[in-house]
N, C-alpha and C positions, 0 to 999 in steps of 0.2 A: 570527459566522463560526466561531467555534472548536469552538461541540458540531455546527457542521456537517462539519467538518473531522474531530473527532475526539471519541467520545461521553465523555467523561472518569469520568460517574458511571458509565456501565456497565465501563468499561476499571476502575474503581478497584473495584470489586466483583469482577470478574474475579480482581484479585491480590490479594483480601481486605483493601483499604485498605494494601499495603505498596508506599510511594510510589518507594523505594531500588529493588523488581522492574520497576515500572513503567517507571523510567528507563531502567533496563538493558534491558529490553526494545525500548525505543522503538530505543533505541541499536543493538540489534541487528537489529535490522526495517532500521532506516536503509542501515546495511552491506548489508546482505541485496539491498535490493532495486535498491540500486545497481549491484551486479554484475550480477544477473538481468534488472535493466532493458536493458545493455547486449546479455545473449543473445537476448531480446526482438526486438531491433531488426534483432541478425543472422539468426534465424528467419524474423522479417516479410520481409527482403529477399530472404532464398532461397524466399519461401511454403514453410516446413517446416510445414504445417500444424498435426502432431502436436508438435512442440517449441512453436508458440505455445499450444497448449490446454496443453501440462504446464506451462511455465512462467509461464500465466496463472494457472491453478488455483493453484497453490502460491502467488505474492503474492497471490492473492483471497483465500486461508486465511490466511494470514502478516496482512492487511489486516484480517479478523474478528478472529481473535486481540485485536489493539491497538486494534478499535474504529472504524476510521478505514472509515466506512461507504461515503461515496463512492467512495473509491479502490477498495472490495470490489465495488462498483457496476460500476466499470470494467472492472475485471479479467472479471468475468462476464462480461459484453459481448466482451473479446477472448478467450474461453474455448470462450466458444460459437462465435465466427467460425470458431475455430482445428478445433473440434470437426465444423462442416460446410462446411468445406474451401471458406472463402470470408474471404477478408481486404478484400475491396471495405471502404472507409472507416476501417480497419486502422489509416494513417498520420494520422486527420484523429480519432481515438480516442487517440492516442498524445499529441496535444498537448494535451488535455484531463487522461491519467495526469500528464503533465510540470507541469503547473499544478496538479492537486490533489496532485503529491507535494510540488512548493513551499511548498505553504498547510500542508501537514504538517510539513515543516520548521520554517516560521517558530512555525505553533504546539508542535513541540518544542523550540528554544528557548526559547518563552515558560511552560512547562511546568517546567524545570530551574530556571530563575528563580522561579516560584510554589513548587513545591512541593521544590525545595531549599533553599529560606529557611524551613522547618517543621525542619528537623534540627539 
């Protein structure tokens, strides 16, 4: 489950093996996409079209960034909805991000614990 969730060798080459960035990064992804999740939801409800593609776009970047390739997966998908002015299935993609950003969670936990026990 976990290089599904989240590619770790590619994310750890990314920061050049510095495991102290990586943390901090997740940590700030986390924050991040919590609020924006939230904008997300009140876009999808008013069909602001153009707020769900900017606000998909940027967690789908934010998602490569740290690797977490499904969740980048998603975001396209509500990227492009938002892109051609169609949110049909919109809500029913929404519980799928809520589930792979859970599995992101619990593997950032299990991440702080693995690779802050190296320091």
């Amino acid at each position: 489950m976990s290089e599904h969730v989240i590619d770790l060798e590619e994310f750890l080459e990314r920061v050049q093996d510095d495991k102290e960035l990586l943390l901090e990064l997740l940590d700030i992804f986390m924050d991040d996409f919590q609020q924006k999740r939230k904008l997300l939801d009140t876009a999808i409800s008013s069909n602001d079209f153009e707020e769900v593609k900017n606000i998909s776009h940027s967690i789908k970047g934010a998602s490569g960034n740290i690797s977490a390739k499904s969740l980048r997966m998603l975001f396209l998908r509500l990227e492009d909805m938002g892109g051609n002015s169609d949110l049909s299935g919109a809500q029913d993609l929404l519980i799928d991000v809520d589930k792979s950003f859970d599995d992101l969670k619990k593997r950032c936990a299990e991440l702080k614990t693995e690779l802050g026990s190296d320091n």
